[in-house]
C-alpha positions as CSV (number, residue, x, y, z in Angstrom):
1,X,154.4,129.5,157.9
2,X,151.9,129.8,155.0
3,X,153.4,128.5,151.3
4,X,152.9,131.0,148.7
5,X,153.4,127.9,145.9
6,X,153.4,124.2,146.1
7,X,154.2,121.9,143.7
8,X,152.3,118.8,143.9
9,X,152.9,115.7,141.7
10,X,151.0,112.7,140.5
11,X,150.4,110.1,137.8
12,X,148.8,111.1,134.4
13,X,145.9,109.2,134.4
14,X,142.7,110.9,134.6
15,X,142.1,109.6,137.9
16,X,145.2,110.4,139.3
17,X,144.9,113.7,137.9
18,X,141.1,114.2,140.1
19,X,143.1,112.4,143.0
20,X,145.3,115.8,143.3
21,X,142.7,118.1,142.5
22,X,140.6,116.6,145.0
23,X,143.5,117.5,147.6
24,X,143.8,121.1,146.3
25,X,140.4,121.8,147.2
26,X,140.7,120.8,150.5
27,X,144.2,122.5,150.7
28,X,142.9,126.0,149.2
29,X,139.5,125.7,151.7
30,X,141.7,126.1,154.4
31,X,144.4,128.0,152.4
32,X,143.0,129.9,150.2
33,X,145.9,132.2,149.0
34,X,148.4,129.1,148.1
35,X,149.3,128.8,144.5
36,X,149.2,125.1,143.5
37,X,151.0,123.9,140.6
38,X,150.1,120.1,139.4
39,X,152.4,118.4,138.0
40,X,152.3,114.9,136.1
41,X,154.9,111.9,135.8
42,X,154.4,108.1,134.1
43,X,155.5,105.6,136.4
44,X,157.2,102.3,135.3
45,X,153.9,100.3,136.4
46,X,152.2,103.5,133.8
47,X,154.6,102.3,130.5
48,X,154.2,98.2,131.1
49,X,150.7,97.5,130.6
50,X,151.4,93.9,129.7
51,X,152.9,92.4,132.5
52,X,150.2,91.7,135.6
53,X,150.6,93.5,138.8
54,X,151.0,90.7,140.8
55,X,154.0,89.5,138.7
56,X,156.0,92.7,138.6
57,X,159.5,92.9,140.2
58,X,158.6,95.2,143.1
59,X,155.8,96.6,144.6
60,X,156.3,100.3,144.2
61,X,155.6,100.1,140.6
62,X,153.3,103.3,140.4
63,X,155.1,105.0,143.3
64,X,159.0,105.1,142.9
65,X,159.7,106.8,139.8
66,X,157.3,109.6,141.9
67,X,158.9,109.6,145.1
68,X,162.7,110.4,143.3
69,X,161.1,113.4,142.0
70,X,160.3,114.4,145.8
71,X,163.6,113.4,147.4
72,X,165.1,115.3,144.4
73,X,162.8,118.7,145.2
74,X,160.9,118.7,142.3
75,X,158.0,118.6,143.6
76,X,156.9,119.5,147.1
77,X,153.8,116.7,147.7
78,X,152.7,113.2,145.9
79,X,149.3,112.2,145.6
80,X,148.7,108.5,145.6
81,X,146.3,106.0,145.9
82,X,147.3,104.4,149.4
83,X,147.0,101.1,147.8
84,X,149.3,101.5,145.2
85,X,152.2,102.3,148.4
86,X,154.6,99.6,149.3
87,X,154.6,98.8,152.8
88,X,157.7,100.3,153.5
89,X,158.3,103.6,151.8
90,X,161.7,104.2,153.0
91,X,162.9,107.0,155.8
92,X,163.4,109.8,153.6
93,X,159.5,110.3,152.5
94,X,156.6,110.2,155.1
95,X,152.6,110.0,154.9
96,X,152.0,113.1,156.2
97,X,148.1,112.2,155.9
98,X,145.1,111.2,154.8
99,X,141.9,113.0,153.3
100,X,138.0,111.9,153.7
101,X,138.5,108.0,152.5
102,X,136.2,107.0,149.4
103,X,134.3,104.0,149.3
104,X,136.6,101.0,149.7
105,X,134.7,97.9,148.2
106,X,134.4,96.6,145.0
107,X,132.3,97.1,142.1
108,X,131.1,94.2,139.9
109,X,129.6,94.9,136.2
110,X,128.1,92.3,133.9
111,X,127.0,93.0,130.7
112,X,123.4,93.0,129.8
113,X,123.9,91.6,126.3
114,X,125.9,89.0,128.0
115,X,122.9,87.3,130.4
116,X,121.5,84.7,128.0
117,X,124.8,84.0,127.1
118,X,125.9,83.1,130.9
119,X,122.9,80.8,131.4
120,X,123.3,78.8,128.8
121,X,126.8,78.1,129.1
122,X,126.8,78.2,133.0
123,X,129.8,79.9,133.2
124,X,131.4,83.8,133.2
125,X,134.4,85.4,132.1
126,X,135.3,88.1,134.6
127,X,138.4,91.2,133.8
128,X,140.6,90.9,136.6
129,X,144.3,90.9,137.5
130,X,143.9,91.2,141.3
131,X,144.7,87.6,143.2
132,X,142.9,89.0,146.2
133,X,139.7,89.6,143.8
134,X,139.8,86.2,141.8
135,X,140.5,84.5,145.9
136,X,137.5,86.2,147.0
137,X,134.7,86.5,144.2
138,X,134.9,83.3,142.5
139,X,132.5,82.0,145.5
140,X,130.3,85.1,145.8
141,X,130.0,84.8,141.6
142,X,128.4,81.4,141.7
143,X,126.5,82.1,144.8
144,X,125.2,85.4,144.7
145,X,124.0,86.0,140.9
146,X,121.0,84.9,140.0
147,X,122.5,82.4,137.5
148,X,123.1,78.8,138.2
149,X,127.0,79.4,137.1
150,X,129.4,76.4,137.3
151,X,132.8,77.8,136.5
152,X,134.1,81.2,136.7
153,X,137.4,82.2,134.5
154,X,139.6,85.4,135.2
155,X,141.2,86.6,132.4
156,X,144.0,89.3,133.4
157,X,143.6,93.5,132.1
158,X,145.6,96.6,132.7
159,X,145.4,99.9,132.1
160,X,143.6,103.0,133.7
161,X,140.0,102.9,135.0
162,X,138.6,104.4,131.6
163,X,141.1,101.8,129.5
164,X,140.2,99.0,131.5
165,X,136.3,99.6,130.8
166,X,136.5,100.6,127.1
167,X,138.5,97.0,126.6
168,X,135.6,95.4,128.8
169,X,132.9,96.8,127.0
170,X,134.7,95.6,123.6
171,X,135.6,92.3,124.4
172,X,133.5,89.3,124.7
173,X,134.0,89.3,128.5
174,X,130.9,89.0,130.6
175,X,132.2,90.8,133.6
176,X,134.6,93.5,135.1
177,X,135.7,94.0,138.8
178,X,136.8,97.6,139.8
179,X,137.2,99.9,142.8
180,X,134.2,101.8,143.9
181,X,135.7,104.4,144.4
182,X,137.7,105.1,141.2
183,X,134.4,104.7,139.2
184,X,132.8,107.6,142.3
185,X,136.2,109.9,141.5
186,X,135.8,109.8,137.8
187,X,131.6,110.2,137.7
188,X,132.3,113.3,140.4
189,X,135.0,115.0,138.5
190,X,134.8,118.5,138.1
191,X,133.1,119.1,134.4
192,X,135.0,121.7,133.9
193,X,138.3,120.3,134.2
194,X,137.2,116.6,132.7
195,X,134.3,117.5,130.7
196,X,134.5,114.4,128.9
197,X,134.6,111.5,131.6
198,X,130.9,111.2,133.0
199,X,129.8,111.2,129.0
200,X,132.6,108.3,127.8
201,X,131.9,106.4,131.3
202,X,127.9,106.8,131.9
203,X,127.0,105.2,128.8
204,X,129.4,102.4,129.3
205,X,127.4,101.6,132.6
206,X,124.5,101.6,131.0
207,X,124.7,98.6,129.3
208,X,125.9,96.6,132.7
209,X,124.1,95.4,135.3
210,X,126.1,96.0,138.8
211,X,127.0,95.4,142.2
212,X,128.6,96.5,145.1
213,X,130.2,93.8,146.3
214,X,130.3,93.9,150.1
215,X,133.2,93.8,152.8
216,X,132.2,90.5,154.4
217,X,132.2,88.5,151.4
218,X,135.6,90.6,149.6
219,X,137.4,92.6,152.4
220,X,139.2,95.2,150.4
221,X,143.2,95.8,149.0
222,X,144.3,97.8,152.6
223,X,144.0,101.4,151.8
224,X,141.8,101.1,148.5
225,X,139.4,104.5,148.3
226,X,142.4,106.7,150.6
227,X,144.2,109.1,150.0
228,X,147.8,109.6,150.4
229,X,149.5,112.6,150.7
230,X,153.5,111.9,150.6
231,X,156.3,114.7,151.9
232,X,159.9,114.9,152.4
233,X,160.2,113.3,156.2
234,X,161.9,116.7,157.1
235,X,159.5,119.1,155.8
236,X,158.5,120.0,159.3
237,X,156.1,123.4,158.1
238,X,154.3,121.7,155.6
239,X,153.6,118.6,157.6
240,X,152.0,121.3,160.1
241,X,150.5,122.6,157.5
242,X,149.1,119.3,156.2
243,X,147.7,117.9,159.6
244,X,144.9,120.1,159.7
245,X,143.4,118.7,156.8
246,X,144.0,114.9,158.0
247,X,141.6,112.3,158.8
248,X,142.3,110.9,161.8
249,X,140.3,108.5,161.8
250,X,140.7,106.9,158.5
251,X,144.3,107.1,158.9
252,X,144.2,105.1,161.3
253,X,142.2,102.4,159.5
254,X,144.7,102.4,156.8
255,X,147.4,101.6,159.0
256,X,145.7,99.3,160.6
257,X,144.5,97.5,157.4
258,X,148.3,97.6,156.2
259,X,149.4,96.3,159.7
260,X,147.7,93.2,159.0
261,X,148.9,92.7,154.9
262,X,152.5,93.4,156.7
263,X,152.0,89.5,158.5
264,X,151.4,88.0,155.7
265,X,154.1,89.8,154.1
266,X,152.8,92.5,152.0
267,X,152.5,92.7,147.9
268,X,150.2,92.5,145.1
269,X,150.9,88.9,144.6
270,X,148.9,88.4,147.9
271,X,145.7,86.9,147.9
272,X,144.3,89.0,150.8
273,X,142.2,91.7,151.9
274,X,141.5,93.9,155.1
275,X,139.1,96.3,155.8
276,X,138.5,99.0,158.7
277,X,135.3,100.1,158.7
278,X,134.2,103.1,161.3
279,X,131.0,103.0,163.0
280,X,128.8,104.4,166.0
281,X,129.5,101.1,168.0
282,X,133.4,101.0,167.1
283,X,135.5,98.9,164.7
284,X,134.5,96.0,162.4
285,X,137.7,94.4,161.0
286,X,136.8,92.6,157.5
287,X,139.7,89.7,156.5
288,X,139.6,87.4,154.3
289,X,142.3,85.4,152.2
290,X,145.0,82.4,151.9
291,X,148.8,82.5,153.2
292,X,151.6,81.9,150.9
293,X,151.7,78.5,152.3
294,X,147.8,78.0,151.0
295,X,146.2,78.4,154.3
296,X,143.0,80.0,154.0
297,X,141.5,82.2,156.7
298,X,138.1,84.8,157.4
299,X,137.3,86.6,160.1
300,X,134.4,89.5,160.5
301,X,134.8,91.0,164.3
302,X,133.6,94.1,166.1
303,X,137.4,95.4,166.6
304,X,138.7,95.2,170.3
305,X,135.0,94.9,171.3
306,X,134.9,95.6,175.1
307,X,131.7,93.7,175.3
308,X,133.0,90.1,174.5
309,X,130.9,87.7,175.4
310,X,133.3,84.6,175.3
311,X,135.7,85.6,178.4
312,X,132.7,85.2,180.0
313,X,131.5,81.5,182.5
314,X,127.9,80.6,180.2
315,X,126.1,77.5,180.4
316,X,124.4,76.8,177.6
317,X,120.5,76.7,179.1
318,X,121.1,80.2,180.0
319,X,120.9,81.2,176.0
320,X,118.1,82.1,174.0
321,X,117.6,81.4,171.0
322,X,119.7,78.1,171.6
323,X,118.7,77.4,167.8
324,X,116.9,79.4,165.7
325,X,114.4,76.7,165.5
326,X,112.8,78.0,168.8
327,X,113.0,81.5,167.1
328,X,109.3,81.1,165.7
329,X,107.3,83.9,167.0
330,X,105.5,85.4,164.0
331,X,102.9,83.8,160.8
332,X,104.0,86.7,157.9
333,X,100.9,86.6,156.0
334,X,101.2,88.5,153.0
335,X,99.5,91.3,151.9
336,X,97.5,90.7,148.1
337,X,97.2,94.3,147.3
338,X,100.6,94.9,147.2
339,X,101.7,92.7,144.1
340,X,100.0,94.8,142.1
341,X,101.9,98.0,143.5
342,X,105.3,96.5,143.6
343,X,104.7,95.2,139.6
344,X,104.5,99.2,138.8
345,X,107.6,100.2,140.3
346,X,110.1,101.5,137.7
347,X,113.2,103.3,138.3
348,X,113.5,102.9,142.5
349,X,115.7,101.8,145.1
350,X,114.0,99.2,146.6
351,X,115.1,98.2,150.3
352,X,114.5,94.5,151.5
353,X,115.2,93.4,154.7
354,X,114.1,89.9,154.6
355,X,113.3,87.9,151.4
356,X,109.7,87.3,152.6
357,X,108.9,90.8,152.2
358,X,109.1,90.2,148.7
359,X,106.3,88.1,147.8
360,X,106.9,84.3,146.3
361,X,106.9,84.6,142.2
362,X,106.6,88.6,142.7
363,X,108.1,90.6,139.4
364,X,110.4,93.3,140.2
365,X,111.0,95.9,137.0
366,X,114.9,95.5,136.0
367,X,115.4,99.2,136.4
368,X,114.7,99.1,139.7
369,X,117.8,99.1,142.3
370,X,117.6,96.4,144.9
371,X,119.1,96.4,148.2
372,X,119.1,93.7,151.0
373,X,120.0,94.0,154.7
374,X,122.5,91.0,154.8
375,X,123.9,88.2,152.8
376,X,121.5,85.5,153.7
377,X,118.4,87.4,151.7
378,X,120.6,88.6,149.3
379,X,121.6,84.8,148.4
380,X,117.4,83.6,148.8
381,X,116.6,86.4,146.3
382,X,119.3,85.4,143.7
383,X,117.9,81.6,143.7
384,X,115.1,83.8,142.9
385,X,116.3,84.6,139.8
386,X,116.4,88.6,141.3
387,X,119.5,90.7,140.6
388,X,120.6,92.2,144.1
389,X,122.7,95.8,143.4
390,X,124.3,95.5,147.2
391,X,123.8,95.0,151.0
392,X,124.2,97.0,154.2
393,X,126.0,93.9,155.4
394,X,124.4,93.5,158.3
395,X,124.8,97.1,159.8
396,X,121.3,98.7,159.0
397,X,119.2,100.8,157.0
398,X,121.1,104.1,158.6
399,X,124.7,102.9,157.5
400,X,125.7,104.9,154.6
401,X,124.9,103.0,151.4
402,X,126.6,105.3,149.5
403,X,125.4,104.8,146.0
404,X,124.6,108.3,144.6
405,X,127.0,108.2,141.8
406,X,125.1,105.0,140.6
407,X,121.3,106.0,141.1
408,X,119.7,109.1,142.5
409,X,116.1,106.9,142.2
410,X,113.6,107.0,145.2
411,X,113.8,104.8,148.1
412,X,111.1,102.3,148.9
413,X,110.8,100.0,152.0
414,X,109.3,96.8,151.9
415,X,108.5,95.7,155.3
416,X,105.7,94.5,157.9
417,X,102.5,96.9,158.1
418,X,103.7,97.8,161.9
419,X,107.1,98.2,161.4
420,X,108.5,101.0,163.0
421,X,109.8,104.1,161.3
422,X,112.8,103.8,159.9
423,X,115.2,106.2,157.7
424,X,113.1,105.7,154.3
425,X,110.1,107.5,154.6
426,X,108.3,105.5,151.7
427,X,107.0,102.5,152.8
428,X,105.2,99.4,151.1
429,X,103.7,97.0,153.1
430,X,103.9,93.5,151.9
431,X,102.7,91.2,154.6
432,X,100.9,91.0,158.4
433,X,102.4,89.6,161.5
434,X,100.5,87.2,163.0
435,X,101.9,86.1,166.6
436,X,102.1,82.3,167.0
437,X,101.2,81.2,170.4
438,X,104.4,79.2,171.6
439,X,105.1,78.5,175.3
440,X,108.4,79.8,175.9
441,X,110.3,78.3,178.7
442,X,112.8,81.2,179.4
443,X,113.0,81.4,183.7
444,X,116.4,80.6,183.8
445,X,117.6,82.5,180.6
446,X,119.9,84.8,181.2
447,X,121.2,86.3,177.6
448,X,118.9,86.7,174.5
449,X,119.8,87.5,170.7
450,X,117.1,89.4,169.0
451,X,116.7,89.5,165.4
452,X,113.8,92.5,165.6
453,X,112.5,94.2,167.6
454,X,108.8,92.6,167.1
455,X,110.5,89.8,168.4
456,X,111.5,91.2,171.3
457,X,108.4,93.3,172.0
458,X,105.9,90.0,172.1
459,X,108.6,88.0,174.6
460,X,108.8,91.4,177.2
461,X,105.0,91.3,177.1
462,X,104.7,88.4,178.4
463,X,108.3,88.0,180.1
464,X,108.6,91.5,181.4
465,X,111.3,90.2,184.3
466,X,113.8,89.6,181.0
467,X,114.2,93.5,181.0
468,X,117.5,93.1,183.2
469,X,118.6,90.5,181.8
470,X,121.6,90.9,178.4
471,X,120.2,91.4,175.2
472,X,122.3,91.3,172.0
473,X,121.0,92.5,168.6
474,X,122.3,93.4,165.2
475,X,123.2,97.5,164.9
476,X,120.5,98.8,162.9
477,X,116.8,99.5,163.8
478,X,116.4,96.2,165.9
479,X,119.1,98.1,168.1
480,X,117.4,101.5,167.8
481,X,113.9,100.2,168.9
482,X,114.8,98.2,171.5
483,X,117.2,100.6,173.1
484,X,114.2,103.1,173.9
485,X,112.0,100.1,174.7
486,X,114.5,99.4,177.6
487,X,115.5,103.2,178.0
488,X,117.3,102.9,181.6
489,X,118.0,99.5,181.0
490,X,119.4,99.8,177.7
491,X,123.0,99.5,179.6
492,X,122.5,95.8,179.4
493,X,122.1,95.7,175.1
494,X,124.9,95.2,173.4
495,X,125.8,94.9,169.8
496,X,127.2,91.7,167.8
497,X,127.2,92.0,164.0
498,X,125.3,88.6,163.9
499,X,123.3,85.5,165.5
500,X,126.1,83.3,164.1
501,X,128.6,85.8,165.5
502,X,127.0,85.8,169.2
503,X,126.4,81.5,169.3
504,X,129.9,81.1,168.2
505,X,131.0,83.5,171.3
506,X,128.5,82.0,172.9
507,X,129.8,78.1,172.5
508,X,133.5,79.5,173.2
509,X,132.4,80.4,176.7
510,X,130.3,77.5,177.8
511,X,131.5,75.9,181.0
C-alpha cells in the first residue's frame, strides 16, 4: 500500500526542521508520488532553556510531548535525534528505522582571539552541559592542545545549535563542544529552504580554531549523528513501507551503543559514552566513562573479534617486538629541501603519520588543516606548539575522515621518499630511511606486530621463513602492503587496532 499523504512531525529548531527534510528526500527517492506534510511542535526540554539536561526530571524531555501527538494520530512519523530517545520508549510507539548515520564524534572550537589569553592564564573555559563531555575532554584539553593548560572549567549552555554558538561567540568563553554532525546538517542544508544558516554559522567558524575530537579519547552519547524515525507500533503498511529505506547496519550500532548505556542505567545525567563504528575488518566498540558508584572504566576493542589472540597458549619468547625497544630498524634522515616547501603551504590538508615526518622546529602556515594517524603523534605535535584539526584514530589514511563541511583544501602527505602509494596522491617527502644493521634473533618467534610495512619488508628479506608465521598490523596501509607482500599467505595477517592492543592480548595469554 503506497500513502498518498503523510504527516511527519518534529521539533522547531532549524536542525530538527533539516532532520525531517533530510527523511523526506529519502522517502520521496523511493516514493516519489507521497505528499509530505511537515509539521512542528516545542517540546518541554524546547521551553526550559535554563535548567541543564542532566538535571531535568525525565529523560524524554524533547521526545514526549512528540510522541502524544503520534499515539493521538496527529501525525503519522516523528523525526528525532536518536540521542535525544529515552531508553525505553513505551509499547505503543516503535523505531521503525534508521537512515545513513551522520558523523558521531564531537567537535571542539576555541576561539582565535582567545589563544594569548589561554597561555597566559593556563587555563580554558569550555560551553558544555553534557557530563559525558566534561568526564571525557577535560584530559584530552590539557593534553592534546598545544597549550600548557592547568585547569579546565565547564560552564553549562542550552539552546539550539545556532543559539548555543551565537552565546559562545559573545561570551568570554574560550571554547565550545558540539556534535559533528549537527554543525554537518546545518552547513548542508538545502539553501533554498534555510538560506540563511551556512551565512550566520560560516563566519562564526571562522574565528575558531577546531577539532574533531576522536572516538578513543570521547566515545560518543549512543546514537548521536542517527536518525530516528518513530511510528505507531501497529502501523503495519507504513513500517513496510519504511524498512526499505533503513540502515541495517547502523541500526544495529545504535542498539548496540544503547544496549550498553542500558547497564549503567541510562540518562543524561550519565557520564558515559559508546560508540559502534563499522569497518572492512568488523566492529570497534569505543567506551569510556564512570558508574554512578564513581568507577571509571575504557575500553577500545575490535567487537567480537574472531581472531583473539588471548584464548590462545603463548610464551612470551615466541613474540616480536617483545618491547618496542627492539623495534629499531630504520635512521629517518631528513630531507633539507623540504622545509622550504612545507613553509609555503597555505590553505591544505596536511596528513602526518608520524611526528618525524614533520621536521624538528618546522613552521606550518595556521590555515593549513592538520591531520595525524593516531593519538600518540597527535600529542608529540601539540608539545610542539602545532594545532592538530583530528586523527584517523588509528584506522588509516582510507577511513573516511569526513571533513568536507569544514575544508574542501588539498591533501598533502608527508611521508618517507619510498613510501608506498597511498590514497593522497600528493606527496612531500620529508626524510630518508636508512636501515640500521641489528642482528635480530627471531628463530623461535612465532607471532610479529608490524608497525609498517618497511618494517616488515627489511625483516622478510633477511628472515624470509617468518612468511608463515602470524603477523598482526594496524588496518591501514601497513595492512594493505603487507597483505600482497604475503598474497597466499596473507591468511595468517590479522588485524589489532594497536601494538598496546596486541601485547596486552599478548600478556593475557602467556603460559
Amino acid at each position: 500500500m503506497i500513502f498518498e499523504n503523510i504527516n511527519v512531525l518534529s521539533r522547531k529548531s532549524d536542525l530538527a526542521v533539516i532532520q525531517a527534510h533530510e527523511f523526506g528526500r529519502v522517502l520521496l527517492s523511493k516514493y516519489p508520488s507521497i505528499n509530505i506534510n511537515f509539521k512542528t511542535k516545542s517540546t518541554s526540554g524546547d521551553k526550559d532553556l535554563q535548567t541543564p539536561l542532566s538535571e531535568m526530571p525525565n529523560e524524554g524531555v524533547f521526545t514526549d510531548d512528540l510522541r502524544d501527538d503520534l499515539i493521538k494520530k496527529n501525525c503519522d512519523i516523528i523525526i528525532h535525534s536518536w540521542k535525544d530517545l529515552p531508553l525505553d520508549v513505551g509499547s505503543e510507539t516503535e523505531i521503525a528505522i534508521t537512515l545513513n548515520r551522520a558523523d558521531e564524534r564531537d567537535l571542539l572550537f576555541i576561539k582565535k582571539n582567545n589563544i594569548d589569553k589561554i597561555k597566559n592564564e593556563r587555563s580554558i573555559f569550555i560551553l558544555s552541559s553534557s557530563p559525558r563531555r566534561k568526564y571525557n575532554l577535560e584530559n584530552f584539553i590539557t593534553d592534546f592542545l598545544p597549550f600548557q593548560i592547568q585547569k579546565v572549567h565547564f560552564q553549562n549552555i542550552r539552546g539550539n545549535i545556532l543559539t548555543r554558538f551565537k552565546k559562545f561567540i559573545e561570551s568570554d568563553s574560550d571554547g565550545f563542544v558540539v556534535a559533528k554532525a549537527a554543525i554537518d546538517r546545518l552547513l548542508n542544508a538545502d539553501l533554498k529552504l534555510f538560506p540563511e544558516i551556512k551565512k550566520t554559522l560560516l563566519p562564526k567558524i571562522n574565528k575558531c580554531y577546531w577539532n574533531v575530537v576522536p572516538l578513543s579519547v570521547n566515545p560518543s552519547s549512543p546514537g548521536q549523528g542517527a536518525l530516528a524515525i518513530e511510528i505507531r507500533s501497529n502501523d503495519n503498511n507504513l513500517k513496510k513501507i519504511l524498512l526499505e529505506l533503513n540502515n541495517k547496519e547502523d541500526y544495529e550500532n545504535v542498539i548496540l551503543e544503547r544496549g550498553e548505556l542500558q547497564k549503567y542505567g541510562g540518562g543524561c545525567h550519565q557520564k558515559i559514552g559508546v560508540s559502534f563504528q563499522s569497518t572492512h575488518f568488523g566492529k570497534i566498540k569505543s567506551s569510556k566513562g564512570e558508574t554512578d558508584k564513581g568507577i571509571p572504566f575504557q575500553e577500545r576493542i575490535i567487537y567480537k573479534n574472531s581472531n583473539d589472540i588471548s584464548s590462545q597458549q603463548i610464551s612470551l619468547n615466541e613474540i616480536f617486538p617483545e618491547n618496542l625497544s627492539d623495534y629499531s630498524f630504520f635512521k629517518r634522515n631528513v630531507i633539507e629541501s623540504c622545509k622550504k616547501e612545507l613553509t609555503a603551504l597555505r590553505n591544505k590538508c596536511i596528513w602526518i603519520s608520524r611526528q618525524s615526518a614533520l621536521p624538528l622546529n618546522q613552521e606550518i602556515h595556521s590555515s593549513n588543516v592538520i591531520w595525524v594517524s593516531g593519538l600518540e603523534t597527535w600529542k608529540k605535535l601539540a608539545e610542539r606548539g602545532i594545532w592538530v584539526n583530528g586523527t584517523s584514530d588509528g584506522l588509516g589514511e582510507d577511513s573516511d575522515l569526513n571533513i568536507e563541511t569544514l575544508t574542501t583544501n588539498q591533501w598533502i602527505k608527508l611521508t618517507h621518499l619510498d613510501a608506498p602509494p597511498s590514497k593522497i596522491r600528493h606527496v612531500i617527502a620529508t626524510y630518508q630511511l636508512e636501515e640500521n644493521e641489528i642482528s635480530l634473533n627471531i628463530a623461535n618467534k612465532k607471532y610479529f606486530y608490524w608497525m609498517s610495512s618497511s618494517a616488515f619488508k627489511y625483516v622478510i628479506d633477511r628472515h624470509p621463513n617468518i612468511r608463515d608465521k602470524i603477523h598482526f598490523c594496524g588496518p591501514g596501509n601497513t595492512y594493505k602492503e603487507i597483505k600482497n607482500i604475503l598474497a597466499d599467505d596473507s591468511k595468517n595477517l590479522f588485524i589489532e587496532l594497536s601494538y598496546n592492543d596486541w601485547k596486552n592480548k599478548i600478556l593475557q595469554a602467556i603460559v
